[in-house]
N, C-alpha and C positions, 0 to 999 in steps of 0.2 A: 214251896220249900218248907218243912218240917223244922218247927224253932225250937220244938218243945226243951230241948238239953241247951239251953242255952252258952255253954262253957264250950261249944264246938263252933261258937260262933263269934267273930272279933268287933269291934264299936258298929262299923258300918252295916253286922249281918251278912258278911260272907265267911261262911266257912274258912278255919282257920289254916285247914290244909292244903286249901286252893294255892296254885302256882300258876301267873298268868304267865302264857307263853308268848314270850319276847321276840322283838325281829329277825334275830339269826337262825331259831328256830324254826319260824316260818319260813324262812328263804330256804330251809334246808326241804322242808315237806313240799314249797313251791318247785325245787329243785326236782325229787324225787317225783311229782306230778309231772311235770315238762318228760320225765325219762316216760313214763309209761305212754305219754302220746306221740311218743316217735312212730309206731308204726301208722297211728293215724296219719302225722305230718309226711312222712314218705309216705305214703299211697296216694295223700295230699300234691306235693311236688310231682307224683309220678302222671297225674292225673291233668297238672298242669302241663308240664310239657310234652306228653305223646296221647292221652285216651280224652283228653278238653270234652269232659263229658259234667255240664253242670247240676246236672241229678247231683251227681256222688261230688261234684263240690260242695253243694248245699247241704247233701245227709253229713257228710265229714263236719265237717263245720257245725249241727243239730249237735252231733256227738260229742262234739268239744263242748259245746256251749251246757249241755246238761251234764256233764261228768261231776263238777264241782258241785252245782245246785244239789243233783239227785243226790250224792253220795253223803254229804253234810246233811241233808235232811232225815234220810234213811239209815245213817248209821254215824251222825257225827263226826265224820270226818273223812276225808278223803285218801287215796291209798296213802299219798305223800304224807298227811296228818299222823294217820295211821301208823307210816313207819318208824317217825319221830317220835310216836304216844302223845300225842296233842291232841286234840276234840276242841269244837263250836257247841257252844250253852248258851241258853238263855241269860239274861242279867240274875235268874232267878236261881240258876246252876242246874234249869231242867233242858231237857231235848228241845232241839230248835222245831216252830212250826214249820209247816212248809211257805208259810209268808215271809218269814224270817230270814229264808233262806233265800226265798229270791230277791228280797232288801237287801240283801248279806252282799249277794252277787252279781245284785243292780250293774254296778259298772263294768264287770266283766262280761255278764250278756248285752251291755251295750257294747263292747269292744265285739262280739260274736255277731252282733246283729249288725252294724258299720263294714265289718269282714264279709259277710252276704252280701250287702248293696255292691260292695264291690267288687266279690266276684260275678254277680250278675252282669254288672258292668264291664268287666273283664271276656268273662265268655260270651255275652253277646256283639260283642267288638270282633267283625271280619278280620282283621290283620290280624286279630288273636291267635286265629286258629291256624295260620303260616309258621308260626316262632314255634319251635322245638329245641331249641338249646336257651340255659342259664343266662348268656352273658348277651343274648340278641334278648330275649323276653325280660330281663331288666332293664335293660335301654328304650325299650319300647314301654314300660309300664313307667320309668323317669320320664318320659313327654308326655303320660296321660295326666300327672296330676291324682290320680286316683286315691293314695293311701293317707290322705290328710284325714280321713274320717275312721280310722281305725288308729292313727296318731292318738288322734282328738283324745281318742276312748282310751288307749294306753295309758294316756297319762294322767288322766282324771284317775284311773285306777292306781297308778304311780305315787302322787298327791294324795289319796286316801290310804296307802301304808305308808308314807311317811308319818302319822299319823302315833304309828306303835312307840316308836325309837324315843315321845318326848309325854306318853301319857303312863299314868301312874296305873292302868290297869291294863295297859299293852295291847288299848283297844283302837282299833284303825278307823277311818272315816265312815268305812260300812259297817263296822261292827256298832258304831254310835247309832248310826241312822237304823238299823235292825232290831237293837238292844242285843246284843251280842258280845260275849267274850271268846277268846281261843284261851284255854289250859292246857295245862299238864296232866296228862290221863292218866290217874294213881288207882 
């Protein structure tokens, strides 16, 4: 970061025009992210109840899991960021490395990676491939026991943006662990 003019800069040395983007803001760019993977997640459920083919659960699943990484890294912010005007910085206010990013998303690719084990576990389970309706492959997936490891990862991910709502730079548990802030894209 360039200090030379120092009057653009306030005691701590961030830039005076920075706006750290606060929790509602991100729930709204988390919002508009969830909308663009609808068609993954339907091809997802379609996959699950009639084509039980687990290639294309695992590349689905690939796709979610780099959506966030890639896009934050290569251009700052994801389409949901994007739509709000928010971006991921450095603590420095430069682009994120790509180590940064996967610190960034640490708990989210453990929620993607716990999602795997368990569709692996899922498709390769014979009675799996019987159930073709919602409300018999819920009841059958209630007596596996299976989704406590993508629980787990939820909410480790949950617990790390609670995180935004009580710090003075509106930075989440992964965004400490990364050195990362989310702003306001001016």
């Amino acid at each position: 970061m360039n200090k030379e003019i120092l009057d653009e800069f306030d005691q701590e040395g961030n830039p005076q025009n920075v706006r750290f983007a606060g929790f509602w803001v991100r729930v709204g760019a988390s919002i508009v992210d969830s909308l663009v993977m609808i068609p993954i997640a339907a091809l997802s459920a379609y996959n699950v109840l009639e084509i039980k083919s687990l290639l294309l659960a695992l590349l689905l699943i690939v796709i979610q899991g780099i959506y966030k990484p890639f896009l934050e890294f290569n251009y700052g912010a994801t389409l949901g960021k994007m739509a709000t005007k928010i971006k991921v910085v450095s603590t420095n206010f430069e682009p994120i490395t790509l180590n940064q990013s996967i610190l960034r998303n640490g708990f989210y690719l453990l929620m993607f990676l716990a999602n795997m084990v368990a569709n692996f576990m899922l498709f390769t389970n014979p009675e799996f491939l019987e159930l073709h309706d919602v409300i018999g492959l819920s009841e059958w997936q209630a007596e596996q026991s299976t989704d406590y490891m993508t629980l787990a990862a939820s909410m480790l991910l949950f617990f790390s943006v609670m995180f935004v709502a009580s710090d003075l730079k509106k930075q989440a548990l992964h965004d400490k662990i990364a050195e990362t802030y989310c702003i306001h894209n001016v």
